[in-house]
Steps between C-alpha positions, in 0.01 A plus 500: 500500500189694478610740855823554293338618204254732667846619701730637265529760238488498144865516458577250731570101429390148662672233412459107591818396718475153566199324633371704771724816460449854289748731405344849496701756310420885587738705264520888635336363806708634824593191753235672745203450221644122515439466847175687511391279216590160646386549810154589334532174311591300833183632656257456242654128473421465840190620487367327232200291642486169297786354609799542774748615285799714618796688302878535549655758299830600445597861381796665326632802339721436152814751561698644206826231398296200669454222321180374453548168628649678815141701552320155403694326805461796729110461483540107501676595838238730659242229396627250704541717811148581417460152520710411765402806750157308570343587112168704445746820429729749293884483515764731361824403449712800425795545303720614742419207747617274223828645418595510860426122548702456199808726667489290801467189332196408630268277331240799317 
């Protein structure tokens, strides 16, 4: 928790998500700052010398009308193909990608 505290901004929020997951909220923040700053986190997880400890994180942008339990599942989402491309990295799930699984009825 301490590489996530020396990470973010005043203004921003971490939050306890379950055992082993954090929830950082970046209000203002542009989806590229997201990236820039997760990737920073995943490296200085990596790097971190007293134990072998990777990250998977998942990343995604609230969009005006969405629900928040929609933005909460998208990043659920991009976590596990964090997880499940090999883990040890950042994945965005976009909107758009979403609501054209949804259109096809594909499983999102």
């Amino acid at each position: 928790s301490r590489i996530l505290e020396t990470s973010v901004d005043r203004e921003d929020k971490i939050y306890r998500w379950g055992g082993e997951e954090f929830l950082l909220f970046l209000p203002h923040s542009p989806i590229a700052r997201a990236l820039i700053l997760a990737e920073g986190i995943r490296q200085a997880v990596s790097e971190y010398q007293t134990l072998s400890v990777t990250v998977s994180i998942g990343v995604a942008e609230h969009h005006d009308g969405e629900a928040i339990d929609q933005l909460f599942s998208r990043v659920d989402k991009a976590l596990y193909v964090a997880k499940n491309g090999g883990r040890n990295r950042v994945s965005r799930l976009p909107f758009e990608n979403v609501e054209l699984l949804h259109s096809r009825g594909g499983a999102a």
